[in-house]
DSSP file (Angstrom, degrees, kcal/mol; ACC not computed):
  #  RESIDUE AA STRUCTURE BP1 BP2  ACC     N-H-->O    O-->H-N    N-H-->O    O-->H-N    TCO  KAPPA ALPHA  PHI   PSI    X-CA   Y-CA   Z-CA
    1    1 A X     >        0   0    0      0, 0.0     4,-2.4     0, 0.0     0, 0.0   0.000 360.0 360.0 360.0 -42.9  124.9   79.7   86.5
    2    2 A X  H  >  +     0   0    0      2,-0.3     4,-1.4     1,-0.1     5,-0.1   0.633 360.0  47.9 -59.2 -22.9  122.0   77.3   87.8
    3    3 A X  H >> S+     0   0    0      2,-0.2     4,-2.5     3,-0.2     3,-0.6   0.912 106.5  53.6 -80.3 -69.5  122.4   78.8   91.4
    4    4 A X  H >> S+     0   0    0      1,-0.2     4,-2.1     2,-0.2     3,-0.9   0.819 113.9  45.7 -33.6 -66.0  122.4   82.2   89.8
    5    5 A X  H 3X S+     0   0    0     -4,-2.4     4,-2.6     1,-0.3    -1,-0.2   0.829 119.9  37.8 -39.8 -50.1  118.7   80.8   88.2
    6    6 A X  H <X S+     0   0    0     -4,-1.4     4,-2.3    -3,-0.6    -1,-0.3   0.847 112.1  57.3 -71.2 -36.2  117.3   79.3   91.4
    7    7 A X  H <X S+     0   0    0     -4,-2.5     4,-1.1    -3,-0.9     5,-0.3   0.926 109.0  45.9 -78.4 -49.5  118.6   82.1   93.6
    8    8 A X  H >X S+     0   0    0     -4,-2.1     4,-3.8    -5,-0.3     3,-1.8   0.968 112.0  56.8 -66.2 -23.2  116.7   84.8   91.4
    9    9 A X  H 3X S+     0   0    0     -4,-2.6     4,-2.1     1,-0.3    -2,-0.2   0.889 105.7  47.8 -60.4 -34.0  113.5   82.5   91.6
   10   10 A X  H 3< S+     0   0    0     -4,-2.3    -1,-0.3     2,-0.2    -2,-0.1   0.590 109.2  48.5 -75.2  -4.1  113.5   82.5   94.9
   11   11 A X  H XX S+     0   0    0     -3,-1.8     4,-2.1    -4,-1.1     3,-1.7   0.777 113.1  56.1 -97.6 -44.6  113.9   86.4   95.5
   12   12 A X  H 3X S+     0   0    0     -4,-3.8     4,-1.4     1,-0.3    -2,-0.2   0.929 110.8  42.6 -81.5 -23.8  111.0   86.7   92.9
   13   13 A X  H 3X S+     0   0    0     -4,-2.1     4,-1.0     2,-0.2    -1,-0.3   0.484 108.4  52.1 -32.4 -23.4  109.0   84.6   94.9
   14   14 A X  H <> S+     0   0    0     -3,-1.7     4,-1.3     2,-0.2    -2,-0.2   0.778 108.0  58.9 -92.9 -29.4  109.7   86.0   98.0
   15   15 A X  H >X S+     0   0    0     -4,-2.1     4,-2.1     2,-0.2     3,-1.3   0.938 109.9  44.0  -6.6 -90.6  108.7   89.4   96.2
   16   16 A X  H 3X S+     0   0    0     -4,-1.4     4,-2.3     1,-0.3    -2,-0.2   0.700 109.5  50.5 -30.2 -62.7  105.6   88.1   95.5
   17   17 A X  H 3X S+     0   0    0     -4,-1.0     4,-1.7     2,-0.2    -1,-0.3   0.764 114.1  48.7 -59.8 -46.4  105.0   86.6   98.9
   18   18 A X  H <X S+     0   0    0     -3,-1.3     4,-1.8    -4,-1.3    -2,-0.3   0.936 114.9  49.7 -81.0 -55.4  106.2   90.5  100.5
   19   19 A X  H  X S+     0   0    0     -4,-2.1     4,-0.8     1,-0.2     5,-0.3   0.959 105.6  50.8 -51.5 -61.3  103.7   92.1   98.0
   20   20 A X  H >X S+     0   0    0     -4,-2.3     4,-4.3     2,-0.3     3,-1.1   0.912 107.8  50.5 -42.5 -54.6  100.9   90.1   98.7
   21   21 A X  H 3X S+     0   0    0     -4,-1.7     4,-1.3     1,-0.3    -1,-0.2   0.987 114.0  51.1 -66.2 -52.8  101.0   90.5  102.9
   22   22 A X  H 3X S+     0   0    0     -4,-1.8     4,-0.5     2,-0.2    -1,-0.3   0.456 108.1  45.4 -59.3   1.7  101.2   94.2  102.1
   23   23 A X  H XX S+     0   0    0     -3,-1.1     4,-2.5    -4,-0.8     3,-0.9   0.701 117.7  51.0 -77.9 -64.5   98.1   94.1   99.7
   24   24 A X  H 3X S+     0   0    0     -4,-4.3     4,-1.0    -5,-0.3    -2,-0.2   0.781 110.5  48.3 -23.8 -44.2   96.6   91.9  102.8
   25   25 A X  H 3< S+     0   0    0     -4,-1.3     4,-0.3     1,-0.2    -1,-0.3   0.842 110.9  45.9 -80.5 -34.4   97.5   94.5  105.0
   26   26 A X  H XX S+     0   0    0     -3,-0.9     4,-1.0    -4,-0.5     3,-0.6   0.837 105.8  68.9 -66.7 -34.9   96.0   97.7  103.1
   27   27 A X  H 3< S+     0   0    0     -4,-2.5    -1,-0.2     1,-0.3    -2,-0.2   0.834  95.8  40.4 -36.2 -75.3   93.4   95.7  102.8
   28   28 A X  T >< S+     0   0    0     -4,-1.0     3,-1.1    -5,-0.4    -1,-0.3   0.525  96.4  83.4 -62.0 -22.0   92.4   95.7  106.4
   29   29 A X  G X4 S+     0   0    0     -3,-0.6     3,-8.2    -4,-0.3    -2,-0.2   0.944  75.9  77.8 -62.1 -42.9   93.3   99.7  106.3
   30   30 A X  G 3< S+     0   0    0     -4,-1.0    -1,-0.2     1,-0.3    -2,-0.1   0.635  90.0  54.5 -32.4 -30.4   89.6   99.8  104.9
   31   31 A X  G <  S+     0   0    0     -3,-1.1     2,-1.3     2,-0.1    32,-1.2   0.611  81.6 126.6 -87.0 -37.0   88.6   99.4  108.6
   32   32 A X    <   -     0   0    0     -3,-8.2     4,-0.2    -4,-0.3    32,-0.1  -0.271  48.0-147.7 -86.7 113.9   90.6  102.5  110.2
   33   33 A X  S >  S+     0   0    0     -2,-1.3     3,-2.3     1,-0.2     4,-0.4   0.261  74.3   3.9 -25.0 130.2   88.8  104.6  112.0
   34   34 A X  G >  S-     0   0    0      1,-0.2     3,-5.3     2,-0.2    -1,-0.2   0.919 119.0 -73.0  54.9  58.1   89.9  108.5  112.1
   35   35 A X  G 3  S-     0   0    0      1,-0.3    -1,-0.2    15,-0.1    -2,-0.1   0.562  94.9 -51.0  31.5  17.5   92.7  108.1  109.4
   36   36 A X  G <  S+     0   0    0     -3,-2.3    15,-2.8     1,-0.3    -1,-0.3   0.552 106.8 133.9  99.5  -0.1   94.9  106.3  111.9
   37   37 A X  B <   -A   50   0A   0     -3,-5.3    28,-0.5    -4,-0.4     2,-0.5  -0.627  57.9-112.5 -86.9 162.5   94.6  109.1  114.8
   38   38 A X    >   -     0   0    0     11,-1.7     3,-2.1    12,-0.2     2,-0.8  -0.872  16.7-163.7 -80.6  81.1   94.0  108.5  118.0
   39   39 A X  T 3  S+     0   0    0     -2,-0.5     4,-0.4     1,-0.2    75,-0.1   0.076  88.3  63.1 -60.5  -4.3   91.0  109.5  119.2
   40   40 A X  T 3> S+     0   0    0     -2,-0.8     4,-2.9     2,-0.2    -1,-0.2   0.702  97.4  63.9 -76.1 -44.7   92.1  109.3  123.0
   41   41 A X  H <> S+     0   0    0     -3,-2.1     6,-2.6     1,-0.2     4,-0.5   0.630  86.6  69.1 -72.6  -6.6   94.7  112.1  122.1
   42   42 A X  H  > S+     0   0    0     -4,-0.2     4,-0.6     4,-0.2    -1,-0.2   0.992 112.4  29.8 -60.3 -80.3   91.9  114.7  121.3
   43   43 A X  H  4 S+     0   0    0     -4,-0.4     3,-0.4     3,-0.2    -2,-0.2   0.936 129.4  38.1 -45.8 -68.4   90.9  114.8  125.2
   44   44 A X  H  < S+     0   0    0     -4,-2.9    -3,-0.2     1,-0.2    -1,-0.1   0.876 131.1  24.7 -31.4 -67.0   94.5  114.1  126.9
   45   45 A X  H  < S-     0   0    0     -4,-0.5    -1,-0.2     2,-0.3    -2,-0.1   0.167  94.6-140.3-109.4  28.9   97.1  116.0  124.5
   46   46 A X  S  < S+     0   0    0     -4,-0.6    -4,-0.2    -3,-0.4     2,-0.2   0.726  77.1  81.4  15.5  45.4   94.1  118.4  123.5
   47   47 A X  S    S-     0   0    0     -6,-2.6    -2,-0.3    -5,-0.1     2,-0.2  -0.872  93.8 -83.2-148.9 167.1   95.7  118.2  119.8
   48   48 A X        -     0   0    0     -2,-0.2     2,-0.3    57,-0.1    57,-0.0  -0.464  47.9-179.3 -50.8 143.3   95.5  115.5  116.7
   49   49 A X        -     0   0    0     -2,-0.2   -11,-1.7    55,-0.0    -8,-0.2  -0.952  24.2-124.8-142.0 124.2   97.9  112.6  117.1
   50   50 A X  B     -A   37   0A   0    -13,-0.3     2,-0.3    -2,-0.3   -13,-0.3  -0.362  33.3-117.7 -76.0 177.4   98.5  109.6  114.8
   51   51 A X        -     0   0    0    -15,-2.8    16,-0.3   -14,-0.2    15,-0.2  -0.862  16.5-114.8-113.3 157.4   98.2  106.7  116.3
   52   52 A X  E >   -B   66   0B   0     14,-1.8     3,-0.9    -2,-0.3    14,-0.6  -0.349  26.4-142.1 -79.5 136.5  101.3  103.9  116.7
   53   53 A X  E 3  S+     0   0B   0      1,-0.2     3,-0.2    12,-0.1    -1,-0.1   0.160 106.2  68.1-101.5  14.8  100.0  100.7  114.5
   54   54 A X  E 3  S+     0   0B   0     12,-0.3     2,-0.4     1,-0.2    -1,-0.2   0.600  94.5  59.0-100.7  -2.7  101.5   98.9  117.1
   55   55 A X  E <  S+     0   0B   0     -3,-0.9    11,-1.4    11,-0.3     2,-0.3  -0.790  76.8 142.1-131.6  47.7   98.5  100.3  119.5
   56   56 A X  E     -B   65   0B   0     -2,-0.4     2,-0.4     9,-0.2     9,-0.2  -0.900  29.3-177.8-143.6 164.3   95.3   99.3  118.1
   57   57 A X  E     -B   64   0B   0      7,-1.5     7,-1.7    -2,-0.3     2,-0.4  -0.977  22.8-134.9-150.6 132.8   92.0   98.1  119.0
   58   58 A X  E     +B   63   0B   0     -2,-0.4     2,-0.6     5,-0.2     5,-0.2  -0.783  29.0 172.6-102.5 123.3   89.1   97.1  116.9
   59   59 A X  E >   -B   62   0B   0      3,-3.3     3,-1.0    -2,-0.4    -2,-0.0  -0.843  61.6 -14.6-127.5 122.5   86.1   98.5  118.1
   60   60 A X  T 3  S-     0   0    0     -2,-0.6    -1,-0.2     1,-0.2     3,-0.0   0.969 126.3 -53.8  43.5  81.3   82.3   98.2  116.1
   61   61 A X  T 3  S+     0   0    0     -3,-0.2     2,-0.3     1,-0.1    -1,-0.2   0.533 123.9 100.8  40.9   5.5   84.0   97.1  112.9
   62   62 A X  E <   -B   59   0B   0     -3,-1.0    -3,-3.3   -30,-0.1     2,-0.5  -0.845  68.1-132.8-125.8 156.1   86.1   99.7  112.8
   63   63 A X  E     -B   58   0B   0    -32,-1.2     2,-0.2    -2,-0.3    -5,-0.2  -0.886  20.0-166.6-120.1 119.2   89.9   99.8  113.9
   64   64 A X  E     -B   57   0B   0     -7,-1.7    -7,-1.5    -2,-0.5     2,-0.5  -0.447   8.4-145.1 -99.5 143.7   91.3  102.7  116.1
   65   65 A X  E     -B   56   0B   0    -28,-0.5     2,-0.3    -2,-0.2    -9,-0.2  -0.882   7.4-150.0-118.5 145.2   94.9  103.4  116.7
   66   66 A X  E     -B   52   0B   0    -11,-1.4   -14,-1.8   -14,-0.6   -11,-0.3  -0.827  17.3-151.5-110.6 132.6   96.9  104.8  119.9
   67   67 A X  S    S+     0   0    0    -16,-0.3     2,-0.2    -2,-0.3    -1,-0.1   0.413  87.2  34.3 -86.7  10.8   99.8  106.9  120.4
   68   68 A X  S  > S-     0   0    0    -13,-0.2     4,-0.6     1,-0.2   -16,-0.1  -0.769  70.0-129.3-137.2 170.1  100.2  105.2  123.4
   69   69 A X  H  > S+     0   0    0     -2,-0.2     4,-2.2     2,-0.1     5,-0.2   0.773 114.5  48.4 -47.1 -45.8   99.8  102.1  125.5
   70   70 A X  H  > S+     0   0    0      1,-0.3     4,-0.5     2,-0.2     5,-0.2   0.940 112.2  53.7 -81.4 -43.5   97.8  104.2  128.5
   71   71 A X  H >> S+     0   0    0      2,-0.2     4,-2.3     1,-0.2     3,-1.8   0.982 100.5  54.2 -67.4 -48.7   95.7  105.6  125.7
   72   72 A X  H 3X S+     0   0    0     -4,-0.6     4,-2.2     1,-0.3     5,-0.4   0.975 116.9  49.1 -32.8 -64.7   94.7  102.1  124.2
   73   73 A X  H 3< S+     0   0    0     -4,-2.2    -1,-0.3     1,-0.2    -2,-0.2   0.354 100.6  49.7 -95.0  44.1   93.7  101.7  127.8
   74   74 A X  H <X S+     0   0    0     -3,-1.8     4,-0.7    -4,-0.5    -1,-0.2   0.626 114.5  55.4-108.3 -52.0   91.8  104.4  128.6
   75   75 A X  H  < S+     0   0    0     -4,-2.3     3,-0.2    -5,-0.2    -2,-0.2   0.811 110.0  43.8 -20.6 -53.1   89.9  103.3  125.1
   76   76 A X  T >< S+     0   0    0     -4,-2.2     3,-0.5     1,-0.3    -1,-0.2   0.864 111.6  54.7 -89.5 -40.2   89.2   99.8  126.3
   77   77 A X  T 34 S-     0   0    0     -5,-0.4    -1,-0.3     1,-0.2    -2,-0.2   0.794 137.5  -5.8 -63.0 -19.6   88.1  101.2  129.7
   78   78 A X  T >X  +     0   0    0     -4,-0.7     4,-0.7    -3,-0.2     3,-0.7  -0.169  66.5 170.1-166.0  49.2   85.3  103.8  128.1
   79   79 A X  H X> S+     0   0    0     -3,-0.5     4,-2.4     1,-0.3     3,-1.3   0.949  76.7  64.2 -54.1 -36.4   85.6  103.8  124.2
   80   80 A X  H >4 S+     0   0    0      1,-0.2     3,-2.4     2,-0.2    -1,-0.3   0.912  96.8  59.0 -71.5 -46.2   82.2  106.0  124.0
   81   81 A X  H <4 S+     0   0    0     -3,-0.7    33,-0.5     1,-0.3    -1,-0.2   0.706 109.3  40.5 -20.7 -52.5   84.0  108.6  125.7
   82   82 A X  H << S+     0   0    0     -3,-1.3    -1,-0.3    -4,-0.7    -2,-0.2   0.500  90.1 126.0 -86.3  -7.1   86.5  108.8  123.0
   83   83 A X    <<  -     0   0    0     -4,-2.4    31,-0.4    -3,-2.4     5,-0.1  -0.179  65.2-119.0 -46.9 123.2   84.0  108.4  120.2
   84   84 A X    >   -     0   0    0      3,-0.1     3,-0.6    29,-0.1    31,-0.2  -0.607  39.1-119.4 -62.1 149.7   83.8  110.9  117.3
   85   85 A X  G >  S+     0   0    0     29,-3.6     3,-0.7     1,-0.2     2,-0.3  -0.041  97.4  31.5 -74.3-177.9   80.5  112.1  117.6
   86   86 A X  G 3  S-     0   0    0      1,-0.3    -1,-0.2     2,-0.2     3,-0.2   0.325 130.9 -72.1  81.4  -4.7   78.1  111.3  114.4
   87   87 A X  G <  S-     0   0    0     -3,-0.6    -1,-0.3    -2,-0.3    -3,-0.1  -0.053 100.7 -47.2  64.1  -1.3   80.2  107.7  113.5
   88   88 A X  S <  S+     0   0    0     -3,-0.7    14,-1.6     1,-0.2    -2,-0.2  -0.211 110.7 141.2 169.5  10.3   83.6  110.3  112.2
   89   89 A X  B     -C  101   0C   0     -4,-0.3    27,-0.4    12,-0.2    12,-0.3  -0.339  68.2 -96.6 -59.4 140.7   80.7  112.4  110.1
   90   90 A X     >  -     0   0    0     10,-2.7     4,-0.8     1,-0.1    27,-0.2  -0.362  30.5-144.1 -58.2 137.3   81.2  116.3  110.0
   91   91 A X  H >> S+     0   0    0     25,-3.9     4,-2.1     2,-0.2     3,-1.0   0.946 101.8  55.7 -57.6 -54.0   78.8  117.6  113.0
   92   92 A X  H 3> S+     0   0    0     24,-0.6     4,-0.6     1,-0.2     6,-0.2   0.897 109.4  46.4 -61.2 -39.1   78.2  120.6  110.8
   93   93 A X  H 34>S+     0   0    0      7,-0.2     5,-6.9     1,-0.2     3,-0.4   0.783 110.2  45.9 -76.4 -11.3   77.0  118.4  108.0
   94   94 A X  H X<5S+     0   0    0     -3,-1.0     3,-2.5    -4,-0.8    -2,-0.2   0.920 104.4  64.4 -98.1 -33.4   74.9  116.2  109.5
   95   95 A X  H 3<5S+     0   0    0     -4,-2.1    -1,-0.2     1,-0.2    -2,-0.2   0.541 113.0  40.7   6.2 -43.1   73.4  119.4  111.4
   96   96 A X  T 3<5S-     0   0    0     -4,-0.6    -1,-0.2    -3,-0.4    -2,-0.2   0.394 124.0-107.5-112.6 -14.0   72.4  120.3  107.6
   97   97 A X  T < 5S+     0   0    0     -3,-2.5    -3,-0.2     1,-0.5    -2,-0.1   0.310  77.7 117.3  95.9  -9.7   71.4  116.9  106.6
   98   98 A X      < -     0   0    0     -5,-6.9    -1,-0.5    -6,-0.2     2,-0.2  -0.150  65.6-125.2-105.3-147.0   74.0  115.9  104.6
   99   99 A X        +     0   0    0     -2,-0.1     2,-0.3    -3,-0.1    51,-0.1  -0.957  38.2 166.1-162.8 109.1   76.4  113.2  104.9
  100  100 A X        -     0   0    0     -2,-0.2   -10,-2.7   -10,-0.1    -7,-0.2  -0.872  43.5-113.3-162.7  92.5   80.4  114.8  104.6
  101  101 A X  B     -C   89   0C   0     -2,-0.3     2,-0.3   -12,-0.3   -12,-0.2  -0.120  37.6-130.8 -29.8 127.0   83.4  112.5  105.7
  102  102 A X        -     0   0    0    -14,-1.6     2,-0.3   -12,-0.1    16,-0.2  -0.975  14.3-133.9-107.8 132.0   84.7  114.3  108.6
  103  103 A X  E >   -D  117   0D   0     14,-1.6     3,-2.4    -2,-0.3    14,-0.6  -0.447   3.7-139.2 -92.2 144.4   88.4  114.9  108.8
  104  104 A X  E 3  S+     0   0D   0     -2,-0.3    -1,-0.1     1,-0.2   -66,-0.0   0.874 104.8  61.0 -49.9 -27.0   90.7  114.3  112.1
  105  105 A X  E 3  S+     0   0D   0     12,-0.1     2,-0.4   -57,-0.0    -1,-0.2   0.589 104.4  70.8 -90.7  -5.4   92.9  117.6  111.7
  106  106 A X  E <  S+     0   0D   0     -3,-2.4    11,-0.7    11,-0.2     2,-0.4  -0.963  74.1  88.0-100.7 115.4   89.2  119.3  112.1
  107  107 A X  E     -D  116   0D   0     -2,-0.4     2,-0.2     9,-0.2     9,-0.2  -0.916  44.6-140.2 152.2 179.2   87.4  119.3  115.2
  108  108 A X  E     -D  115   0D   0      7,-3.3     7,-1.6    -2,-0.4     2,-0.3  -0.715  19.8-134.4-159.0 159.1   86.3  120.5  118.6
  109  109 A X  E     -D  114   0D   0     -2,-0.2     2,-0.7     5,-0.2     5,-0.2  -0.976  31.5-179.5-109.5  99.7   85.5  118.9  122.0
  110  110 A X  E >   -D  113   0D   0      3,-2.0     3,-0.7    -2,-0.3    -2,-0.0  -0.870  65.8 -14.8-108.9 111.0   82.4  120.3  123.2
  111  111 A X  T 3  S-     0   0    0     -2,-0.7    -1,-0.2     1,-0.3     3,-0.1   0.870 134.7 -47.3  80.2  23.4   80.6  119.4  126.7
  112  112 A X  T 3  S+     0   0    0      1,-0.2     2,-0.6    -3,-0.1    -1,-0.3   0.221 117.2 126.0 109.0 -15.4   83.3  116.0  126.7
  113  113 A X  E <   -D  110   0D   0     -3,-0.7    -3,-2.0   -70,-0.0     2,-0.4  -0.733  58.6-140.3 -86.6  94.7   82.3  115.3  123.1
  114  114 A X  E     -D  109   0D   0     -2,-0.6   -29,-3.6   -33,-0.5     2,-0.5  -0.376  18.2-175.8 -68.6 114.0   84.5  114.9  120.0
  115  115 A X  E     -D  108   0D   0     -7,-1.6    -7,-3.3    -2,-0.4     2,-0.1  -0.986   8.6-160.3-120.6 142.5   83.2  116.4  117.0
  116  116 A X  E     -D  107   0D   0     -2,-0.5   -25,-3.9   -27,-0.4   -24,-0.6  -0.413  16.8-154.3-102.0 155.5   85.3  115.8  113.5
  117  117 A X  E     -D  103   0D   0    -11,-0.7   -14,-1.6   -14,-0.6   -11,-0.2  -0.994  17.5-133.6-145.5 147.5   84.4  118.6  110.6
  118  118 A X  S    S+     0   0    0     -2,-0.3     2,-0.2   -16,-0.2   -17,-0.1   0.782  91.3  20.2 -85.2  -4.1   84.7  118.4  106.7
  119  119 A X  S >  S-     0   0    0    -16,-0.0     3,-1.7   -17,-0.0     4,-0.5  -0.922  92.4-101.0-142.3-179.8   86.4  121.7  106.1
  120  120 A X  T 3  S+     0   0    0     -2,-0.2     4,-0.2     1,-0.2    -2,-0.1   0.268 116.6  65.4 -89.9  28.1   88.5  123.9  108.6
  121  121 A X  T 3> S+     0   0    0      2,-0.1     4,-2.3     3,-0.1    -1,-0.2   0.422  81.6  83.0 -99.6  -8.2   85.4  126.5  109.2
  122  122 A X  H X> S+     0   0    0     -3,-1.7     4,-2.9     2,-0.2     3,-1.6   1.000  85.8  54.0 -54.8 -63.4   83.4  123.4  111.0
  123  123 A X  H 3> S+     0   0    0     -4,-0.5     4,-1.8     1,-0.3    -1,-0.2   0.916 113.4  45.4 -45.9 -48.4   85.3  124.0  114.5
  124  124 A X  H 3> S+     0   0    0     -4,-0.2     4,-2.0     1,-0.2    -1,-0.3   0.884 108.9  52.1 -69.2 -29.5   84.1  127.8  114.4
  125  125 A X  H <X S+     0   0    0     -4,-2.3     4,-1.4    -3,-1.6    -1,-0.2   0.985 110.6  48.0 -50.4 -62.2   80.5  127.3  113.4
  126  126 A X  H >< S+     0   0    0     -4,-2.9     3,-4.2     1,-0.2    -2,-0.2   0.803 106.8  56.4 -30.3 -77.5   80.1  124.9  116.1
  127  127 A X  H >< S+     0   0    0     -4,-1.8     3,-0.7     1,-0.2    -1,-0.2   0.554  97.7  67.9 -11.1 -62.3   81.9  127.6  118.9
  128  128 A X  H 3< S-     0   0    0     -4,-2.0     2,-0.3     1,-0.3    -1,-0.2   0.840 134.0 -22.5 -36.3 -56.3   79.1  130.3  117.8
  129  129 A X  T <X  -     0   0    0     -3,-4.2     4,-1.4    -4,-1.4    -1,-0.3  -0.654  61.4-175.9-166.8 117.7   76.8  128.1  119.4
  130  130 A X  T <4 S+     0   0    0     -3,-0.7    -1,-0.1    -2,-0.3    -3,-0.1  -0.335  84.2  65.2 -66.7  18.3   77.2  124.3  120.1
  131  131 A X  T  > S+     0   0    0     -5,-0.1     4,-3.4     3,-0.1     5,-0.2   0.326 107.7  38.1-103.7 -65.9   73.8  123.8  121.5
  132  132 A X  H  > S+     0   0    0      1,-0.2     4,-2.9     2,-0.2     5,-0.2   0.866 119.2  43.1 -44.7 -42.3   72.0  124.6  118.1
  133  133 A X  H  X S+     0   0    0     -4,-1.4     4,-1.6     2,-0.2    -1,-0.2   0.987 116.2  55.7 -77.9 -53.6   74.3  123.0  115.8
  134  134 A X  H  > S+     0   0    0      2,-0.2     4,-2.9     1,-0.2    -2,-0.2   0.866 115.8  40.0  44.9 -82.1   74.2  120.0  118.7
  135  135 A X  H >X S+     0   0    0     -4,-3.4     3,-6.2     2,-0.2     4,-1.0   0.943 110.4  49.5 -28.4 -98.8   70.7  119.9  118.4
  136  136 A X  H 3X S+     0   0    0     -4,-2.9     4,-1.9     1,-0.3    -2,-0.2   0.719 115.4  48.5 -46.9 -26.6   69.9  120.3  114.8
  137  137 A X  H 3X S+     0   0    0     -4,-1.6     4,-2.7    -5,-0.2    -1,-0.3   0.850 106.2  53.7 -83.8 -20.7   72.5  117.6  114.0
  138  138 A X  H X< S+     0   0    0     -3,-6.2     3,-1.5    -4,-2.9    -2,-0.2   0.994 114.5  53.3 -58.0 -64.0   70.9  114.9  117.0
  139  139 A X  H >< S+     0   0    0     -4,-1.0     3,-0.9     1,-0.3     4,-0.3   0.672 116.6  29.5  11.2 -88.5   67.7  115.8  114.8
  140  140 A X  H >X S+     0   0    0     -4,-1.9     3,-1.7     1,-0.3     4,-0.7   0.675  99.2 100.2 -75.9 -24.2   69.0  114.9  111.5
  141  141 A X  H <X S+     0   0    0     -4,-2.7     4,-1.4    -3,-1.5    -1,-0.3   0.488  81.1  42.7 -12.9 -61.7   71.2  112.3  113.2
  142  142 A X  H <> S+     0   0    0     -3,-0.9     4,-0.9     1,-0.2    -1,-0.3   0.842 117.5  51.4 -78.6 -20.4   69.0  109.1  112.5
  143  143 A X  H X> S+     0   0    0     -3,-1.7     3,-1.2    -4,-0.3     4,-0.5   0.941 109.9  45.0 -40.0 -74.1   68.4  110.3  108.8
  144  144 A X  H 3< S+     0   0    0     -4,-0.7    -1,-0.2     1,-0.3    -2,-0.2   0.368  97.6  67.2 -50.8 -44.1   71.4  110.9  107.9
  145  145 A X  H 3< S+     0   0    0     -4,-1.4    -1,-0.3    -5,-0.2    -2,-0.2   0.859 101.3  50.0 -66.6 -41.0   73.1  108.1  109.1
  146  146 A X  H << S+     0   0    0     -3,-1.2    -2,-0.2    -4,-0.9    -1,-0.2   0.738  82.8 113.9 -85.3 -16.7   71.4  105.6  106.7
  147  147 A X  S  < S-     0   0    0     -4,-0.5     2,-0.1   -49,-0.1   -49,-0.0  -0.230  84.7 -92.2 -27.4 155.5   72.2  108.0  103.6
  148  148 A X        -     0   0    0      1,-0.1     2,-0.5   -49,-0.0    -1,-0.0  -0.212  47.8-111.9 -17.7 137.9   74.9  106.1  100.9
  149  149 A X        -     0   0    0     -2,-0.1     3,-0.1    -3,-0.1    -1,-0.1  -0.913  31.7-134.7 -83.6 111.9   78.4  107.1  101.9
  150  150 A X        -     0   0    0     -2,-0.5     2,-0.1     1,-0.1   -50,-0.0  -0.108  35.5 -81.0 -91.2-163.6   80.1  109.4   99.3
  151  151 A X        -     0   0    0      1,-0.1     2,-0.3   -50,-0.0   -50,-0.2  -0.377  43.2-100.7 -84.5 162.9   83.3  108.8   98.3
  152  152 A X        -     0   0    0     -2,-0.1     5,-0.1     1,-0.1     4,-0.1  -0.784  36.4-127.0 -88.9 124.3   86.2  109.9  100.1
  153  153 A X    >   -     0   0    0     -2,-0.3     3,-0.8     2,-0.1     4,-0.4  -0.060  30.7-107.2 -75.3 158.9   87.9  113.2   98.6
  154  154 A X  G >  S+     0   0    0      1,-0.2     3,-2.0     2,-0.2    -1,-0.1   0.917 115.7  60.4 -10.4 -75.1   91.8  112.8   97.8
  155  155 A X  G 3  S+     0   0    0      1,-0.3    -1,-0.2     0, 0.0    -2,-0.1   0.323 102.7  58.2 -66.9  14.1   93.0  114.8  100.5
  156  156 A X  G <  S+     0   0    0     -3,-0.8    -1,-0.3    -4,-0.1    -2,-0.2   0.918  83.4  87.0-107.1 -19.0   91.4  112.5  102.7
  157  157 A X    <   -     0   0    0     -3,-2.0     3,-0.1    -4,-0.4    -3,-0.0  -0.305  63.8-149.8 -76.8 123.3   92.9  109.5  101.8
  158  158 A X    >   -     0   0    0      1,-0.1     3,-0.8    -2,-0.1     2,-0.5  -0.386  50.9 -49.7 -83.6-162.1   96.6  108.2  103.6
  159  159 A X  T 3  S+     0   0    0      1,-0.2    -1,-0.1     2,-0.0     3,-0.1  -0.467 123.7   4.0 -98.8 137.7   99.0  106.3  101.9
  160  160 A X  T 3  S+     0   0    0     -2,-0.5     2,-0.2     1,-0.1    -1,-0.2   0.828  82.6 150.0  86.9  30.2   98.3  103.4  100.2
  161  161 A X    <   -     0   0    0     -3,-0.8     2,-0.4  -132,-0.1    -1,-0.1  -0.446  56.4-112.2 -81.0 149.6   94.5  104.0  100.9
  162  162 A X              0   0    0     -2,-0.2    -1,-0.0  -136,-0.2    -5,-0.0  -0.816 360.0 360.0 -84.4 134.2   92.4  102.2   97.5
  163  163 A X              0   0    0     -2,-0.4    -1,-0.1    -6,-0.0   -11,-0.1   0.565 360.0 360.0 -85.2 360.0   90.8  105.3   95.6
C-alpha cells in the first residue's frame, strides 16, 4: 500500500513537471512568426504551408518555421526575401492606415514580395493594382508601424495560443 502511495506521488509530480515544460513551451509560441507557416513555401510551393517545429529559426525576435530543411536554408541564406511585407500586417490595411493582423492563408506575391491580408478580399484588391496599394501602404508604412497592436481575433489564434 506505501508503494501504491509513493508510486502515485511520483506520477503526480511528474504531471506537474510535463505541464509545466508545455506552459514553457506555449510560452515561447508568443514569438511565432506567421502562425507557424513557412514563409519560404509562399515562393517555392506557391501555396501556404505549416512549418515542421523541428525546422525553425529565430529571426528579429520573432521565430519562423520550415516545412523543410532546404527551406530553413534558403531562409538563413536571404531571410528579407522571404519576409512578409509590413512585419505580417495586412498590406491593404496598412495602405488605409490602420494596423490589422494579417493572416497566412491570405496573401499574394507581388514583384518577389510577400504580402499577408486580414480578410480573404485583400489578395484581390491588391491584383487591381499593386503599385497603388504598394505605394499608399510604403506611405503610411512608418506611421502605422508604431500604432498599439490590437488584439488578435479568435480565428487567428492556433492551438494553445494565450487569448
Amino acid at each position: 500500500m506505501k508503494q501504491l502511495g509513493i508510486s502515485l506521488i511520483l506520477a503526480g509530480f511528474i504531471g506537474v513537471l510535463f505541464l509545466g515544460s508545455s506552459a514553457i513551451a506555449q510560452a515561447s509560441d508568443d514569438r511565432l512568426a506567421l502562425k507557424g507557416y513557412d514563409p519560404v513555401a509562399y515562393f517555392t510551393e506557391k501555396r501556404p504551408m505549416v512549418g515542421d517545429p523541428q525546422y525553425r529559426h529565430e529571426w528579429d525576435g520573432a521565430v519562423y518555421r520550415f516545412a523543410s530543411a532546404k527551406h530553413l536554408e534558403l531562409f538563413k541564406v536571404e531571410p528579407d526575401r522571404y519576409l512578409p511585407q509590413y512585419n505580417n500586417w495586412c498590406a491593404a490595411s496598412v495602405a488605409k492606415g490602420e494596423k490589422v493582423h494579417g493572416n497566412p492563408e491570405w496573401w499574394l506575391v507581388v514583384d518577389g514580395r510577400l504580402y499577408l491580408f486580414g480578410k480573404p478580399i485583400g489578395p484581390g484588391l491588391m491584383s487591381k493594382d499593386p503599385a497603388a496599394m504598394k505605394s499608399q501602404a510604403d506611405e503610411n508604412w512608418p506611421k502605422v508601424s508604431r500604432l498599439p497592436a490590437p488584439p488578435v481575433p479568435d480565428y487567428m489564434r492556433g492551438a494553445g495560443e494565450p487569448k
